[in-house]
C-alpha positions in Angstrom: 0.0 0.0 0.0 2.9 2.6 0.9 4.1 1.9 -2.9 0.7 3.2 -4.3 0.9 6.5 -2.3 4.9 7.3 -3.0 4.3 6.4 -6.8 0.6 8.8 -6.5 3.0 11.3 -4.5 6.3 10.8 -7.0 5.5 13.7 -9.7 5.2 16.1 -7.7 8.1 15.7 -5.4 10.1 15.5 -8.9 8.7 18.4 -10.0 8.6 20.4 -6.5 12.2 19.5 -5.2 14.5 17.6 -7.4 14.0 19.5 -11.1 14.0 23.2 -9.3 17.5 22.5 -7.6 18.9 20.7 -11.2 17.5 23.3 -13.4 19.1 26.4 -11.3 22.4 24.2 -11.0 22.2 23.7 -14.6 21.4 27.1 -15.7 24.1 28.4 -13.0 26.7 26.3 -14.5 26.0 27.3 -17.8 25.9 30.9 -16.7 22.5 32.3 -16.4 22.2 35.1 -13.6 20.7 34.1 -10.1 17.5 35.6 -11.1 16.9 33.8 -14.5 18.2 30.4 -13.0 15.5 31.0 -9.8 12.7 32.4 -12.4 13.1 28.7 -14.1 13.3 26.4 -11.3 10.5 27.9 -9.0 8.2 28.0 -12.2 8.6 23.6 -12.5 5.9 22.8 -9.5 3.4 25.6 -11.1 3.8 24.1 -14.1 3.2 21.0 -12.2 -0.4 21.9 -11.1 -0.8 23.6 -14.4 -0.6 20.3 -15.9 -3.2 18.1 -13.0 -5.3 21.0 -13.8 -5.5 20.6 -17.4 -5.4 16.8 -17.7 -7.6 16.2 -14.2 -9.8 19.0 -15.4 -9.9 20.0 -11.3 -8.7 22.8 -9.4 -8.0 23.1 -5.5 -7.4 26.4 -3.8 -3.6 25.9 -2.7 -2.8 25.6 -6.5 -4.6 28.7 -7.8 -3.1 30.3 -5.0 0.2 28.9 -5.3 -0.2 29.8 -9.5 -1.4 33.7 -8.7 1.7 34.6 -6.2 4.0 32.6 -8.9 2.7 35.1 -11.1 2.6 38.0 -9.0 6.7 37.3 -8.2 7.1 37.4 -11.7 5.4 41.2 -12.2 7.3 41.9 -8.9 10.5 40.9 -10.3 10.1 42.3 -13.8 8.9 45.6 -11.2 11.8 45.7 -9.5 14.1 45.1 -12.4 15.5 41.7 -11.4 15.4 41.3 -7.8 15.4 37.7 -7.1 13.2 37.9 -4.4 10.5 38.0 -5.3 11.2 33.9 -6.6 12.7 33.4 -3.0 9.4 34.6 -0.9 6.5 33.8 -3.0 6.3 29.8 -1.6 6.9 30.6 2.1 4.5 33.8 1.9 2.1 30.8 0.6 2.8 28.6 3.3 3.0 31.4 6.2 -0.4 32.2 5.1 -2.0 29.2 5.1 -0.4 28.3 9.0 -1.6 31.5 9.8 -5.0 30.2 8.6 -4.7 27.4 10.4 -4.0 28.8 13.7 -6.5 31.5 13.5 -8.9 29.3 12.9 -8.0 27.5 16.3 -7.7 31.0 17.8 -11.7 31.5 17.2 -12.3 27.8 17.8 -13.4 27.0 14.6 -10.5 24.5 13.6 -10.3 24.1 9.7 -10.0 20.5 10.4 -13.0 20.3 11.8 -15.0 21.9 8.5 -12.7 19.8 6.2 -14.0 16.5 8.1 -17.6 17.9 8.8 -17.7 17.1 12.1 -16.5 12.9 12.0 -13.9 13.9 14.4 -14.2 15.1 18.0 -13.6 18.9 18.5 -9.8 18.7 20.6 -8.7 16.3 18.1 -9.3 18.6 15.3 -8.5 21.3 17.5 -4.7 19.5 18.2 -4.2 18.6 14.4 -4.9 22.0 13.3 -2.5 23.7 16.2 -0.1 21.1 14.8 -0.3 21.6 10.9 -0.6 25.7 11.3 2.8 25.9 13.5 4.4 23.9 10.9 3.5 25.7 8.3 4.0 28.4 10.1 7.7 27.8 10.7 8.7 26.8 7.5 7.5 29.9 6.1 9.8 31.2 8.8 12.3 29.7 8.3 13.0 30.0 4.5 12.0 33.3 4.9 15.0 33.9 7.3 17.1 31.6 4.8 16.1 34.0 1.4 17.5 36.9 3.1 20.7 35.4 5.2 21.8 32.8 2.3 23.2 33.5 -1.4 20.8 32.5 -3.9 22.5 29.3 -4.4 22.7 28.3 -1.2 19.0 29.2 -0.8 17.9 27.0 -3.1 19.8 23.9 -1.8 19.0 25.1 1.7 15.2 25.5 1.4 14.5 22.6 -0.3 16.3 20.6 2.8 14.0 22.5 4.7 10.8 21.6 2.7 11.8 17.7 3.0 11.7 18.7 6.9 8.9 20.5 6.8 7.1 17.5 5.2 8.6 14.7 7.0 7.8 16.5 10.1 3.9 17.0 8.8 4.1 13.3 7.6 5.3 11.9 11.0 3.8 13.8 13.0 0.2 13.8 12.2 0.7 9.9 12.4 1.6 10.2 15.5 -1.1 12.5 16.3 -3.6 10.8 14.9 -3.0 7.1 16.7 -2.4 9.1 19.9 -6.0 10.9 19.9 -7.8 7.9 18.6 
């Protein structure tokens, strides 16, 4: 059963973590400018969910999301006549906001959990899980946030996608842990 969800869960990790650090290593090596290397390899996972959407004909909200601040970091960059970061902020602004989402909703105890499973689940379980999935999204956001200003672009783009593998083996691991704890 694990082999069905990595090989559902394959594609987009390719196109999320490994083609974005090969393409700007590639294009770095070959000489392209930080910014035209970063423009290319953060625009492989919106391409990504451009492609589920046209071949699943289905849209969720993170991807339009996640396709709109793409875009808006591109009119930001071409704005600020190359600045680069724009491409370094536009996925942890994404994923700040969506913790923040999270742990507002738990801060007017209304956990977003609790909507997404329309009420199946007790209220402090959902209310745990969504503490739990808002803080981490909260601190990656932080966290490559911190890394796009402190790091040099390459080192940025090595070191935040470390930081995403974290990020989701932390998610991954602990809401399994969560989730046989409360039950």
């Amino acid at each position: 059963m694990e082999k069905l969800h990595l090989k559902k869960y394959l594609p987009s990790l390719i196109f999320a973590i490994i083609l974005p650090v090969f393409a700007y290593l590639l294009l770095k090596v070959g000489g392209s400018s930080d910014t035209l290397a970063l423009g290319i390899a953060t625009a492989f996972p919106v391409l990504h969910m451009i492609w589920d959407l046209v071949t699943k004909k289905t849209l969720n909200p993170v991807s339009l999301v996640a396709i709109i601040g793409f875009l808006i970091s591109l009119l930001t960059v071409y704005l600020t006549h190359g600045n680069n970061l724009a491409f370094k902020l536009w996925h942890p602004l994404l994923t700040g906001a969506i913790g923040l989402i999270f742990l507002s909703s738990v801060v007017v105890n209304k956990p977003l959990l609790e909507l997404a499973s329309e009420g199946k689940e007790s209220h402090s379980k959902m209310l745990i899980l969504t503490v739990f999935m808002g803080t981490i999204f909260a601190l990656h956001a932080l966290t490559v946030i911190l890394l796009a200003f402190l790091l040099p672009t390459t080192a940025f783009v090595i070191f935040s996608k470390i930081v995403d593998f974290t990020a989701v083996g932390l998610l991954l691991l602990g809401l399994a842990f969560l989730r046989k704890k409360l039950n």
